[in-house]
C-alpha positions in Angstrom: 0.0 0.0 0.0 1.2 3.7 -0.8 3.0 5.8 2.0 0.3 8.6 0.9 -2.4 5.6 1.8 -1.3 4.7 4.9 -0.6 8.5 6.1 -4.7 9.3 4.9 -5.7 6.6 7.1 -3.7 7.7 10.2 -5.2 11.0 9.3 -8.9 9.9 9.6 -8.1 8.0 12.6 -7.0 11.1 14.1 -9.9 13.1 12.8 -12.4 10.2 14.1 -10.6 11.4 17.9 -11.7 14.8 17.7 -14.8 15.2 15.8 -17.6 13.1 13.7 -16.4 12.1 10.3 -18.4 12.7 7.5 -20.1 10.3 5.4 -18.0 10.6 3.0 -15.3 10.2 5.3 -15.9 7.2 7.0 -16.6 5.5 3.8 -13.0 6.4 2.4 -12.2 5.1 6.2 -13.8 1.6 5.5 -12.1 1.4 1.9 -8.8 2.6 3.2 -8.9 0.3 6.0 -10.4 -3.2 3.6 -7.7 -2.2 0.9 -4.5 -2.4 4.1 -6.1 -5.5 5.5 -6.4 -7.3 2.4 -2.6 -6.4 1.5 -1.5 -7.5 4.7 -3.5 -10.9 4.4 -2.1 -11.5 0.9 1.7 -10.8 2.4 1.2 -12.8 5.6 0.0 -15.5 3.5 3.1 -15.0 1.1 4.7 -15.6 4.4 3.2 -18.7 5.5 3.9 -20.3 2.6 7.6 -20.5 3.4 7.6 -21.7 6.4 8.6 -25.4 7.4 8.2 -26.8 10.8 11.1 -28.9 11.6 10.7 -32.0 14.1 12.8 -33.4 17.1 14.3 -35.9 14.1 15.1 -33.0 11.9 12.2 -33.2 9.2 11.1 -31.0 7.4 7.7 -30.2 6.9 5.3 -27.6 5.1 3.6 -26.0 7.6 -0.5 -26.4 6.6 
C-alpha cells in the first residue's frame, strides 16, 4: 500500500478522535482500512507459505 495511503488513514483516525467524520469520510475510512487489511492478508499469507516446521528428528515439513 502507498505511504500517501497509509498517512490518509492515520489522518482519519485522528480526525475520528476529535470530531464526527463525515459520510463521505468514513466511507473512504472503510475502503482505506479493507484495501490495508487485504494487502497484509495477501503478504502474511506469502509468508506462511515459506515456512517449514522442523521436528525433534530434523524433518522438514510444510507448515498447513
Amino acid at each position: 500500500m502507498e505511504k500517501e495511503k497509509i498517512e490518509r488513514i492515520n489522518y482519519l483516525a485522528r480526525e475520528s478522535n476529535v470530531r464526527e467524520l463525515t459520510p463521505e469520510e468514513k466511507e473512504e475510512q472503510t475502503a482505506l482500512r479493507n484495501e490495508y487489511r487485504e494487502g497484509f492478508r495477501r503478504n502474511f499469507l506469502s509468508e506462511l507459505d515459506r515456512v517449514y516446521v522442523v521436528d525433534e528428528n530434523g524433518n522438514k515439513k510444510k507448515l498447513t
